[in-house]
C-alpha positions as a Markdown table, in Angstrom:
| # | Residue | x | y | z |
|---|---|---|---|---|
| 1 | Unk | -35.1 | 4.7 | -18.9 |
| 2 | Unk | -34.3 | 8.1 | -20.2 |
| 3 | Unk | -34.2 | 9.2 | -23.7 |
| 4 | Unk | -30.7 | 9.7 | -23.7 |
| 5 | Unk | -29.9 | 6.5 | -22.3 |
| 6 | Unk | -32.0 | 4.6 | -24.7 |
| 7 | Unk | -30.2 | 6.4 | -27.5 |
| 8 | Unk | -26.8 | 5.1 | -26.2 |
| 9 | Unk | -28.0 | 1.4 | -26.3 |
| 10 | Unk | -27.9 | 2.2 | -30.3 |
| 11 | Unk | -23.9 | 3.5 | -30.4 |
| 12 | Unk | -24.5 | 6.9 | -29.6 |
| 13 | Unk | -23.4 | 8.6 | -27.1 |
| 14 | Unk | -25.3 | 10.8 | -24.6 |
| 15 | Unk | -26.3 | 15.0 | -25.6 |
| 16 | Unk | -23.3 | 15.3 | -22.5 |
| 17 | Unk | -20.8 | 13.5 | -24.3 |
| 18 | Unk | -20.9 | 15.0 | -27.4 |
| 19 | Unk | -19.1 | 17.7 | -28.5 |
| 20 | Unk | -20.7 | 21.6 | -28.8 |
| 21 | Unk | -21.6 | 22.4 | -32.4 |
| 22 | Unk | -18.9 | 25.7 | -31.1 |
| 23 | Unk | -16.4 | 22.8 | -30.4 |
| 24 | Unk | -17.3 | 21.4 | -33.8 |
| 25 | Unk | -17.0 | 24.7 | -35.4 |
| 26 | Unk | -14.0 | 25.5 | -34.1 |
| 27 | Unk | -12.2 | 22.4 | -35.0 |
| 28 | Unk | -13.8 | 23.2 | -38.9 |
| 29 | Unk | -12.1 | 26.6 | -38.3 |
| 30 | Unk | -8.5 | 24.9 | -37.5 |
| 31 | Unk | -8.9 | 22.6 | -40.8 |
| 32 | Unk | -9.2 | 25.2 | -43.1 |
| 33 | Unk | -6.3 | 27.1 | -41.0 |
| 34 | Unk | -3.8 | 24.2 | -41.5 |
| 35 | Unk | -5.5 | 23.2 | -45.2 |
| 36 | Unk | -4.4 | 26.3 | -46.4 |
| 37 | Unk | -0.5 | 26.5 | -44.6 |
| 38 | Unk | -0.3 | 23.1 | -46.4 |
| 39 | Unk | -1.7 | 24.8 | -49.9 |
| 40 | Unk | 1.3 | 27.2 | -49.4 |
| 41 | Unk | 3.8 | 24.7 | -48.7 |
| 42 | Unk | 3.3 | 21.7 | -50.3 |
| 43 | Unk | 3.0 | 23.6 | -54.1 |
| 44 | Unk | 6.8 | 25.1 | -53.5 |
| 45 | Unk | 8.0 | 22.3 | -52.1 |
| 46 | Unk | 7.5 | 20.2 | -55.9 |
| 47 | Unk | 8.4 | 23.3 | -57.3 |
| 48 | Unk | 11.8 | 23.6 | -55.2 |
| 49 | Unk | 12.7 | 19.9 | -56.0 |
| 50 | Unk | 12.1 | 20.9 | -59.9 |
| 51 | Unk | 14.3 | 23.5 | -59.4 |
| 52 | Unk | 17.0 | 21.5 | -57.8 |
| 53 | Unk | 16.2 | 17.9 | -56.7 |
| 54 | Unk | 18.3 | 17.4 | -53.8 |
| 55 | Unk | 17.0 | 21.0 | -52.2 |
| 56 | Unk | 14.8 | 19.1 | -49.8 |
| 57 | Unk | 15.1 | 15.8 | -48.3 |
| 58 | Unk | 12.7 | 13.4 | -48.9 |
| 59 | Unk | 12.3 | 12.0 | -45.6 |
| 60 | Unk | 12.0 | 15.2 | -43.8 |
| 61 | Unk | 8.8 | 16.3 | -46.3 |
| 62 | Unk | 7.1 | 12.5 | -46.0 |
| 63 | Unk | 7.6 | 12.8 | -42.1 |
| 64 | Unk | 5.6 | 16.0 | -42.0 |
| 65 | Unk | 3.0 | 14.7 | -45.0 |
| 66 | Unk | 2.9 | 11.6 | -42.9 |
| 67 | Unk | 1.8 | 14.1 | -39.3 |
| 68 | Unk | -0.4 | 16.2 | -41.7 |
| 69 | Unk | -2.5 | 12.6 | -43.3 |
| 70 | Unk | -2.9 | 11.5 | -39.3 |
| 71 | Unk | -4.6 | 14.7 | -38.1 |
| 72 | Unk | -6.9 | 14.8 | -41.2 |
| 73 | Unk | -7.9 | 11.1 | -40.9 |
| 74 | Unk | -8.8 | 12.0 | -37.4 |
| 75 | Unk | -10.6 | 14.8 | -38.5 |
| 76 | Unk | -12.3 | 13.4 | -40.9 |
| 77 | Unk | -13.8 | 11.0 | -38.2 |
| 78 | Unk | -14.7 | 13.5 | -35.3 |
| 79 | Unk | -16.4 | 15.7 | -37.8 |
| 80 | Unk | -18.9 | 13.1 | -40.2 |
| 81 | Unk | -22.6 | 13.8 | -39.8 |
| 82 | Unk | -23.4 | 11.6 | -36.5 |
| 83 | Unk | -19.8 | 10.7 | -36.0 |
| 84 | Unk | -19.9 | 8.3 | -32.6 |
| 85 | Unk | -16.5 | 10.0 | -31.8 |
| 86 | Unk | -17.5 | 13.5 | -31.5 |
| 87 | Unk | -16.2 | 13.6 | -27.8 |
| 88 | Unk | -15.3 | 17.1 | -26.2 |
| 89 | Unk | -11.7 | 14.6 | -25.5 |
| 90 | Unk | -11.9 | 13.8 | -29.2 |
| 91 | Unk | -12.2 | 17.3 | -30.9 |
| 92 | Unk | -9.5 | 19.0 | -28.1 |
| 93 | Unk | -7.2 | 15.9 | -29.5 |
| 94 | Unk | -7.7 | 17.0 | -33.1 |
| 95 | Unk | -7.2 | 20.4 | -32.2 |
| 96 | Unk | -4.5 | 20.0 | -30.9 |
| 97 | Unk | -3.1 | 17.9 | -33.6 |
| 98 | Unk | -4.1 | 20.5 | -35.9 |
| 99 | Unk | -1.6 | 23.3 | -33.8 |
| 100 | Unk | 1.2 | 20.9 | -33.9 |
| 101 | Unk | 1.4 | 20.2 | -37.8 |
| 102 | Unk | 1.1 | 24.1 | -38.1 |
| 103 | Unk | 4.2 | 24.4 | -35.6 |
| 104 | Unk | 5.6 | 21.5 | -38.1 |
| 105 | Unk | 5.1 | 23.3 | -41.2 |
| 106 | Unk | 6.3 | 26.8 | -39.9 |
| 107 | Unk | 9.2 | 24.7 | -38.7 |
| 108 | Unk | 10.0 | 23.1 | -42.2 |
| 109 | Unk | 9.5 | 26.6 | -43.8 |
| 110 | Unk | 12.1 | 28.2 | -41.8 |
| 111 | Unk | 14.5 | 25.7 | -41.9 |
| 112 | Unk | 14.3 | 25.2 | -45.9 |
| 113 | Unk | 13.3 | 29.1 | -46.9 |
| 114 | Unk | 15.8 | 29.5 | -49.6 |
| 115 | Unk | 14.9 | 25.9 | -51.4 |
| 116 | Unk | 10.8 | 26.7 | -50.9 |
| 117 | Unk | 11.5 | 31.0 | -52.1 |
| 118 | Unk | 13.4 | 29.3 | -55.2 |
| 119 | Unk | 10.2 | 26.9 | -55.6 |
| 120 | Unk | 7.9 | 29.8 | -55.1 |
| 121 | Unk | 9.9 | 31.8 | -58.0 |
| 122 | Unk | 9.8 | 29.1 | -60.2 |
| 123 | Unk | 6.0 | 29.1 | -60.0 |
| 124 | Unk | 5.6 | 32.8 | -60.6 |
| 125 | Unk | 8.0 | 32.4 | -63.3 |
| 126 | Unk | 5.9 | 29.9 | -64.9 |
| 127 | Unk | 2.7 | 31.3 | -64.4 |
| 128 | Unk | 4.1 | 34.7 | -66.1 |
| 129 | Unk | 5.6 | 32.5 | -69.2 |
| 130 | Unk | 1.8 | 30.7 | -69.0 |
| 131 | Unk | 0.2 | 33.9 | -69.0 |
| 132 | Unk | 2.8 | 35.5 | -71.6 |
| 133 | Unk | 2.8 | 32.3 | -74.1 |
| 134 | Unk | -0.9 | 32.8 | -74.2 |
| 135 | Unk | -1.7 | 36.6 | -74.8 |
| 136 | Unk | 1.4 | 36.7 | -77.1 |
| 137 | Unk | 0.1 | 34.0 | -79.2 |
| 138 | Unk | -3.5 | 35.3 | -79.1 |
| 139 | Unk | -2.0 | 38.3 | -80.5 |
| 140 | Unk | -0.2 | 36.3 | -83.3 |
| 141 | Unk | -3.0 | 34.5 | -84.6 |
| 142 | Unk | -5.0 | 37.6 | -85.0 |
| 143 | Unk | -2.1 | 39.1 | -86.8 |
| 144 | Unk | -2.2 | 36.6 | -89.1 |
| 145 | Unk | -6.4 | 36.5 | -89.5 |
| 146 | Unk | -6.3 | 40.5 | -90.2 |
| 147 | Unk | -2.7 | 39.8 | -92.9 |
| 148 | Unk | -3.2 | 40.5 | -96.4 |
| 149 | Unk | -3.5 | 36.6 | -98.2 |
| 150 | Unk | -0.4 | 37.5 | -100.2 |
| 151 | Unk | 1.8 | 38.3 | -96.8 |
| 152 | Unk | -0.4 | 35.0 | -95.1 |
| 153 | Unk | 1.2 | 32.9 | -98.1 |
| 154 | Unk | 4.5 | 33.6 | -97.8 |
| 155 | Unk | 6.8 | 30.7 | -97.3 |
| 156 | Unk | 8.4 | 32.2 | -94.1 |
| 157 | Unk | 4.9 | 33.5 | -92.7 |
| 158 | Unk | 3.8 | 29.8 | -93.5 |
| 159 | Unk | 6.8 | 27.9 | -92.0 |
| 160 | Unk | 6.8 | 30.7 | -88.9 |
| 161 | Unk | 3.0 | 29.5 | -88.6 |
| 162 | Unk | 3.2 | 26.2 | -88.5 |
| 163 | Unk | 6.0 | 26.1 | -86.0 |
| 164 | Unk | 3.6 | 28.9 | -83.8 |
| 165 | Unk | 1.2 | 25.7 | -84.0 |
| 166 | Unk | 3.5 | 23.1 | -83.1 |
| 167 | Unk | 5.2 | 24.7 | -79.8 |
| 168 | Unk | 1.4 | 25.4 | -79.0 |
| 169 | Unk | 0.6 | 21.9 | -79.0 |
| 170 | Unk | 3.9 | 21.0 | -77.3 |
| 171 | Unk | 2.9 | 23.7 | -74.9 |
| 172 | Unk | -0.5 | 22.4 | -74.1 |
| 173 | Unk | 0.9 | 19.0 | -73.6 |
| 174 | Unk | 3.8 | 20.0 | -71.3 |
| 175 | Unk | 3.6 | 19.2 | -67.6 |
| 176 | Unk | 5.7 | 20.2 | -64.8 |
| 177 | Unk | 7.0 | 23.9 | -64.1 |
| 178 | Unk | 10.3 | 23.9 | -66.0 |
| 179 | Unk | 8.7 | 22.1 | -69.2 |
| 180 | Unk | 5.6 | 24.6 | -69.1 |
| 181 | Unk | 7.8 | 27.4 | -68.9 |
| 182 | Unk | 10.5 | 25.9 | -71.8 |
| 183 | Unk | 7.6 | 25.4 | -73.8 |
| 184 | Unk | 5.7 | 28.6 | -72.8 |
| 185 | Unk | 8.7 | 30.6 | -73.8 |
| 186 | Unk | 9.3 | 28.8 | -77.2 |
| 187 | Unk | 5.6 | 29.6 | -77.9 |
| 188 | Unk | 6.6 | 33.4 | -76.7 |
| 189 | Unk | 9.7 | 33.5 | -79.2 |
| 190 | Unk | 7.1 | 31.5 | -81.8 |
| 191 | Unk | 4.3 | 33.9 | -81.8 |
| 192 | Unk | 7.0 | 37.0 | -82.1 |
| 193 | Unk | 8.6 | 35.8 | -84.7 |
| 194 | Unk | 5.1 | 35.4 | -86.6 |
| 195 | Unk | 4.4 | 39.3 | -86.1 |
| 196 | Unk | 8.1 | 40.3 | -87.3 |
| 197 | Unk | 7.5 | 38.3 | -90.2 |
| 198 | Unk | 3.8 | 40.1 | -90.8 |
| 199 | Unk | 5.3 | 43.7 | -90.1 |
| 200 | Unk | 8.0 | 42.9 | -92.4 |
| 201 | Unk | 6.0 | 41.5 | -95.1 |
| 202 | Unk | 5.1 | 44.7 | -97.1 |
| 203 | Unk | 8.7 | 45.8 | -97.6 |
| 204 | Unk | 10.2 | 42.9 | -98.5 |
| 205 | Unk | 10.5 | 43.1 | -102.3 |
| 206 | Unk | 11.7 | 46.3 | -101.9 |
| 207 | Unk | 14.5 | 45.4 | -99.5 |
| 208 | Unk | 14.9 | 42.2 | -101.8 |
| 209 | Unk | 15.5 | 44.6 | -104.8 |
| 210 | Unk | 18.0 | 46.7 | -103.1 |
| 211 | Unk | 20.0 | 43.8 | -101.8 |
| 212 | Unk | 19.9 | 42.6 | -105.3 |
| 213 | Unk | 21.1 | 45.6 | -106.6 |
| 214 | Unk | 23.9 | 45.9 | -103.9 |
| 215 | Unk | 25.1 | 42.1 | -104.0 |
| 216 | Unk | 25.2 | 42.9 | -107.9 |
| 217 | Unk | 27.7 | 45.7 | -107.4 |
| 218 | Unk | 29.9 | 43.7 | -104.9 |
| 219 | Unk | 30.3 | 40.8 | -107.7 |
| 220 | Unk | 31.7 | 43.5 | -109.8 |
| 221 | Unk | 34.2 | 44.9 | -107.3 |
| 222 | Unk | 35.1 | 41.0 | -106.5 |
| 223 | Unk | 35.7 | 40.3 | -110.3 |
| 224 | Unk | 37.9 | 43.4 | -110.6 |
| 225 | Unk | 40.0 | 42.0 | -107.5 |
| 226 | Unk | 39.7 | 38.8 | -108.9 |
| 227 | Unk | 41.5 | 40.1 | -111.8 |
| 228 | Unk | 44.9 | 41.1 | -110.1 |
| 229 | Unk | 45.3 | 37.5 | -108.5 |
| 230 | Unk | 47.5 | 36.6 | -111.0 |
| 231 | Unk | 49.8 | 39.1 | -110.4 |
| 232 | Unk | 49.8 | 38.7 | -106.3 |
| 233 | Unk | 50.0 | 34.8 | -106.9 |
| 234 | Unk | 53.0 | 35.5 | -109.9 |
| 235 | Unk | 54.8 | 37.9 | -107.4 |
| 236 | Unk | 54.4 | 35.5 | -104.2 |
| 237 | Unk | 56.2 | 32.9 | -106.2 |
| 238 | Unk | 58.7 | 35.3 | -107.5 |
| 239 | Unk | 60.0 | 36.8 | -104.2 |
| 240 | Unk | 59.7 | 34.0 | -101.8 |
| 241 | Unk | 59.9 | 30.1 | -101.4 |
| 242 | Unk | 57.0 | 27.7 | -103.1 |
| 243 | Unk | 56.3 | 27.1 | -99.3 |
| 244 | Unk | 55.9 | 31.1 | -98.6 |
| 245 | Unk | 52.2 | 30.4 | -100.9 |
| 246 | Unk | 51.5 | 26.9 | -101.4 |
| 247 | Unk | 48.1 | 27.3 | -99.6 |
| 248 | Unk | 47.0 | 30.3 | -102.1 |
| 249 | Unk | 47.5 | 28.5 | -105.3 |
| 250 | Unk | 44.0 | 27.7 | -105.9 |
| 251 | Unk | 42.8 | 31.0 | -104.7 |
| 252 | Unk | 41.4 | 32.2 | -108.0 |
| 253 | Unk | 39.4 | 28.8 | -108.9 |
| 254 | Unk | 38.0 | 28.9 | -105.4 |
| 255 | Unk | 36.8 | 32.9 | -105.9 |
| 256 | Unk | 35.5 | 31.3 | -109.7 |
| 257 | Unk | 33.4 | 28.6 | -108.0 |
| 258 | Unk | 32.1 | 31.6 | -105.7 |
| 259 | Unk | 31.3 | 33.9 | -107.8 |
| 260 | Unk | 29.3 | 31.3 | -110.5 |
| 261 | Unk | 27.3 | 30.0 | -106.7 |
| 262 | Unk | 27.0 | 33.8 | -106.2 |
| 263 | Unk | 25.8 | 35.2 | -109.6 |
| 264 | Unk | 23.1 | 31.7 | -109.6 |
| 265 | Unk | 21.5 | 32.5 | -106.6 |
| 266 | Unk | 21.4 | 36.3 | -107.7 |
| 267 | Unk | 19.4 | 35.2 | -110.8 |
| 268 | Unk | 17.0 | 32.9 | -108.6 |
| 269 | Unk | 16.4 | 35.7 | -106.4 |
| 270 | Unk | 15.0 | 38.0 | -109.6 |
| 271 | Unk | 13.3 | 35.2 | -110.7 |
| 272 | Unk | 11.6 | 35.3 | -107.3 |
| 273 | Unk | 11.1 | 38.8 | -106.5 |
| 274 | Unk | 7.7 | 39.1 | -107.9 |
| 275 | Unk | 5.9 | 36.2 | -106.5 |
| 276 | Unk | 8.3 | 35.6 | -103.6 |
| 277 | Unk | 10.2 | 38.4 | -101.8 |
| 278 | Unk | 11.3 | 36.4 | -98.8 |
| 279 | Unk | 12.2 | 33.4 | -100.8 |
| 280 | Unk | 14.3 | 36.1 | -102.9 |
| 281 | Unk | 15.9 | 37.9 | -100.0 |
| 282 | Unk | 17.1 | 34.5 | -98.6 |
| 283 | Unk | 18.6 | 33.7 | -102.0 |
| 284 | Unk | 20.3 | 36.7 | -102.2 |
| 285 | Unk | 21.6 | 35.8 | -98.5 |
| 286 | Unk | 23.3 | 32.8 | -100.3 |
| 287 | Unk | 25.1 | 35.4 | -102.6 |
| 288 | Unk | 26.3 | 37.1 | -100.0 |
| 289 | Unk | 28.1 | 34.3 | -98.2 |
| 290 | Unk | 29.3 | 33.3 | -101.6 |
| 291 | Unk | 31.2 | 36.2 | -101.9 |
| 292 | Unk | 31.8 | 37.2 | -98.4 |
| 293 | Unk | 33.8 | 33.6 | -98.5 |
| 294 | Unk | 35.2 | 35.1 | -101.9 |
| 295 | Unk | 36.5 | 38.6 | -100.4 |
| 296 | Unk | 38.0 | 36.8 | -97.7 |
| 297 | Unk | 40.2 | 34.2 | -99.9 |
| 298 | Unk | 41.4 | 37.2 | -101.9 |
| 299 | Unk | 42.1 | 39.3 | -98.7 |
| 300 | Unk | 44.5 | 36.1 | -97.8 |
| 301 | Unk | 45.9 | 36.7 | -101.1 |
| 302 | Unk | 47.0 | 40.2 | -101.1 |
| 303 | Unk | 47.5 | 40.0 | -96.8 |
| 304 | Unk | 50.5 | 37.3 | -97.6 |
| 305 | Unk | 52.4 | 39.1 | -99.8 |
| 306 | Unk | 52.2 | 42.5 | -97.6 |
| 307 | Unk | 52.8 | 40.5 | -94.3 |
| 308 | Unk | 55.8 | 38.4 | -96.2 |
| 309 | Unk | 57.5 | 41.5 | -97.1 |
| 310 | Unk | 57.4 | 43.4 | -94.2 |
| 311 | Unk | 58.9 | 40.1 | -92.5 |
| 312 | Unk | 61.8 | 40.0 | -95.1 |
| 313 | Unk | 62.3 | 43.7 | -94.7 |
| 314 | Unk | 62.9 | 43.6 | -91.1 |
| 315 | Unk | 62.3 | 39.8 | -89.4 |
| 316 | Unk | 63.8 | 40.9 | -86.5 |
| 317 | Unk | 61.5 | 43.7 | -85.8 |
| 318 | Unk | 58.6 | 40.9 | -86.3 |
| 319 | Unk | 60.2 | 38.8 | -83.8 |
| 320 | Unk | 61.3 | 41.4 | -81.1 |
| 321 | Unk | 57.5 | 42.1 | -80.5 |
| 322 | Unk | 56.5 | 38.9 | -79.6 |
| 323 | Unk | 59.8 | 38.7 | -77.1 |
| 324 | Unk | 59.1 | 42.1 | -75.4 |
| 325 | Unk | 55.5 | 40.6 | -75.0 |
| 326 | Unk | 57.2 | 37.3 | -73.6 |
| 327 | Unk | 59.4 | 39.1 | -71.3 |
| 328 | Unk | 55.9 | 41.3 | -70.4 |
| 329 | Unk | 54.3 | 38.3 | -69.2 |
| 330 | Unk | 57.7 | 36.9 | -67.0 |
| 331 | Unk | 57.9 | 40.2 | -65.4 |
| 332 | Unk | 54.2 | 39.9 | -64.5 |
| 333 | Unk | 54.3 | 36.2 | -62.9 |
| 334 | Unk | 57.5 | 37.4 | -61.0 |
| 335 | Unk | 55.7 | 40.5 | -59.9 |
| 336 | Unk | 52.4 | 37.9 | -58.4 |
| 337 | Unk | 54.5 | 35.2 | -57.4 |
| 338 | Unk | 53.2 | 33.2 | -60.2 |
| 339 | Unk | 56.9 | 32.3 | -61.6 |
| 340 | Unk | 56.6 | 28.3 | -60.5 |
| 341 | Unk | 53.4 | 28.1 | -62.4 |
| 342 | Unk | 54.2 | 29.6 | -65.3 |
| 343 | Unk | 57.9 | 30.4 | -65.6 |
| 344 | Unk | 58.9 | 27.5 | -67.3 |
| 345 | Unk | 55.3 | 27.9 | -69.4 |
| 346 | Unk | 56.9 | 31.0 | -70.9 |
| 347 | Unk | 60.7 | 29.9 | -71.0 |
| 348 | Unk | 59.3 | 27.6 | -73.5 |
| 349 | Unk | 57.4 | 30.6 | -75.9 |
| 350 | Unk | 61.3 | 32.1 | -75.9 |
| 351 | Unk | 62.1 | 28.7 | -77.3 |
| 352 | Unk | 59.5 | 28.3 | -79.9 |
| 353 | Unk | 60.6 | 32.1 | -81.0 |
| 354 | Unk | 64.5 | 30.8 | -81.2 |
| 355 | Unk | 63.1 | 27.6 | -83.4 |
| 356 | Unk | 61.2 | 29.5 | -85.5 |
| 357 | Unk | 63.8 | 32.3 | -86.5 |
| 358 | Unk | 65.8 | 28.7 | -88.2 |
| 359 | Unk | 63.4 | 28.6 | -90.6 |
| 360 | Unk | 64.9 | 31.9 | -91.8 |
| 361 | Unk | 68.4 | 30.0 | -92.0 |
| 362 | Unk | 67.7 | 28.5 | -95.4 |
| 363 | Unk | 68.6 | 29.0 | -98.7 |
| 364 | Unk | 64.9 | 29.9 | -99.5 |
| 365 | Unk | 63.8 | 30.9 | -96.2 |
| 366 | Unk | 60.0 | 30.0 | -95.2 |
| 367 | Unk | 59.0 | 33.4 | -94.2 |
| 368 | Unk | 55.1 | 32.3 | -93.8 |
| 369 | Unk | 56.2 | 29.3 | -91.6 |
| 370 | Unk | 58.3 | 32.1 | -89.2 |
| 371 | Unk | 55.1 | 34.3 | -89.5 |
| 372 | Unk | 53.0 | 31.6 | -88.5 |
| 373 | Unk | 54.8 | 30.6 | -85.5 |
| 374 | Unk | 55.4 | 34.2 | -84.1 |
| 375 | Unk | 51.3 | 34.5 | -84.3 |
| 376 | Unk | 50.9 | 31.1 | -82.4 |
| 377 | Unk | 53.7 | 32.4 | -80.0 |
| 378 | Unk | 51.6 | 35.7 | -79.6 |
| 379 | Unk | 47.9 | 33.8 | -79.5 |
| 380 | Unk | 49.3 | 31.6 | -76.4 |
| 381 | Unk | 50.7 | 34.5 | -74.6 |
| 382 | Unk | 47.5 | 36.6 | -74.5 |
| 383 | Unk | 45.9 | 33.3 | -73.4 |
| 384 | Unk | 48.5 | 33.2 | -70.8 |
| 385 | Unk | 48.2 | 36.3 | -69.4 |
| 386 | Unk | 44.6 | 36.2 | -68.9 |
| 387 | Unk | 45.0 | 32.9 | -67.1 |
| 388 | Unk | 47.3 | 34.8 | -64.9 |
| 389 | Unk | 45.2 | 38.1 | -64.4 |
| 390 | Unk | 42.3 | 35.2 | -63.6 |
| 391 | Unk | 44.5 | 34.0 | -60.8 |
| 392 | Unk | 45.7 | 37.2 | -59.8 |
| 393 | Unk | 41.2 | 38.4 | -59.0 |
| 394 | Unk | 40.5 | 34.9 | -57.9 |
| 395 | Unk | 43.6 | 33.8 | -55.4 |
């Protein structure tokens, strides 16, 4: 008995029947080929459904993961060390199982390239926020290792810090592309505002004096307006109907109220200034709103009784703009054949002029109620129009 033939009493198979160690090589060689198409694919095709879920069908990826699973199980058999199945037949049967899930693949590529380009994109977009998170926030915490202690100790610095840290950990945690890249630009915006803060940090008692300074000098112009209220509020009442001002009354205790909130938070922002420009310069902030919101309640004030007497002067006039710009509007629609969507729409503005000049009909005519409509008649108009111009690009 031969030597071969004893051999193939023990499960192998004769030297004939086995495949070349070429053969072998050649099926290795077609792994690897396919191995990495799949690397390509399989990466975007998560990263496509992350992007949009319904991109690609579920079925149609398991059918091809399902082809690709079969040809590496059989693989996996015709290639182990002293494999019985190492046939010539065997490895030509793998090979060519091989060639068809790379026609599959190339297949499923072409047919869903938009949804697998998106899921590329979304991976280089995360690996650049990955990458950006990273070297930004590197940059950050040196910052703040080379900062002077008494920028470090700041209480923005501090609070900018420890929200650096946080979105870190958040970012280490994160999984999947759009939550890496959420949190990777959150660590971005983070570590950036860490280094503004730092660069800012010398000159911030000086800009927290100046503000100071300059919110001190508003107060006074806002007392000196303050200080002709009474004679707006006596000549409102005077010239027109309760009804005319009614809102205003309490104009000058609300500008009070601002300007004792304002003139506080000034005195906590010099208290500050030494030990604590940023905490200052956010103080002074306060002030600021304070009497922004103080300005604008006296600007009401002195508006009304210009506005009120320009209407009384000439309440036609007030009126007749709003109808030309009515009649602007009709002449428009007619001119796109937009009149059955929105003739009747601006009939009714004509109306709501006609109801409003009643108020004027009075013994004490409203004059701010006439005002008032007019605007809303106007507001609804230019709304209108741009609904029509929309229409009009988009038919």
């Amino acid at each position: 008995m031969s030597s071969n033939q004893r051999r193939s009493l023990f499960g192998r198979r004769p030297q004939q029947d086995r495949a070349t160690g070429a053969q072998l090589a050649a099926l290795t060689d077609a792994f690897f080929a396919c191995e990495a198409t799949m690397g390509q694919v399989a990466p975007a095709v998560r990263a496509a459904r992350s992007v949009s879920a319904g991109s690609i069908p579920s079925a149609e990826w398991n059918a091809v993961r399902d082809q690709y699973d079969a040809v590496i199980s059989q693989y996996l058999t015709v290639s182990a060390e002293g494999s019985p199945e190492a046939t010539p037949a065997a490895v030509d049967a793998c090979l060519r199982g091989f060639g068809q899930v790379s026609a599959t693949l190339e297949r499923f590529s072409a047919a869903h390239s938009r949804a697998l380009n998106a899921g590329r994109a979304a991976i280089a977009g995360a690996e650049q926020a990955d990458r950006d998170a990273r070297v930004t926030a590197t940059h950050a915490l040196a910052a703040l290792d080379a900062a002077a202690p008494e920028h470090v100790g700041l209480s923005s610095v501090r609070a900018a810090a420890d929200r650096l840290a946080r979105d870190l950990s958040a970012f280490d945690a994160a999984s999947g592309l759009a939550d890496r890249q959420r949190c990777g630009e959150a660590v971005i915006a983070a570590a950036q505002n860490v280094q503004q803060l730092l660069a800012q940090a010398p000159g911030l008692a000086a800009d927290a004096d100046r503000t100071i300074r300059s919110l001190d000098t508003r107060m006074d112009a806002v007392t000196t307006r303050l200080d002709k209220i009474p004679d707006v509020v006596s000549a409102l009442l005077r010239e027109f109907s309760s009804e005319c001002s009614a809102d205003l009354m309490s104009t000058p205790d609300d500008v009070r109220a601002d300007l004792a909130a304002a003139a506080t938070e000034l005195d906590r922002a010099r208290s500050l200034l030494a030990g604590a420009p940023d905490e200052a310069l956010a103080a002074a902030e306060k002030a600021r709103n304070r009497l922004s919101h103080a300005d604008e309640a006296l600007d009401r004030a002195f508006d009304r009784l210009t506005d009120l007497r320009e209407v009384r002067r000439d309440p036609v006039e007030a009126s007749a703009q709003v109808r030309f710009r009515v009649r602007d509007a009709q002449h428009f629609a007619l001119g796109h054949g937009l009149e059955r969507d929105w003739g009747s729409v601006l009939d009714a503005q004509s109306d709501r002029i006609d109801r409003a000049g009643t108020t004027l009909e009075r013994i004490h005519p409203d004059y701010w109620s006439y005002l008032t409509q007019l605007r809303a008649v106007d507001r609804r108009i230019t709304e209108i129009i741009g609904r029509m111009r929309d229409q009009v690009a988009r038919p």
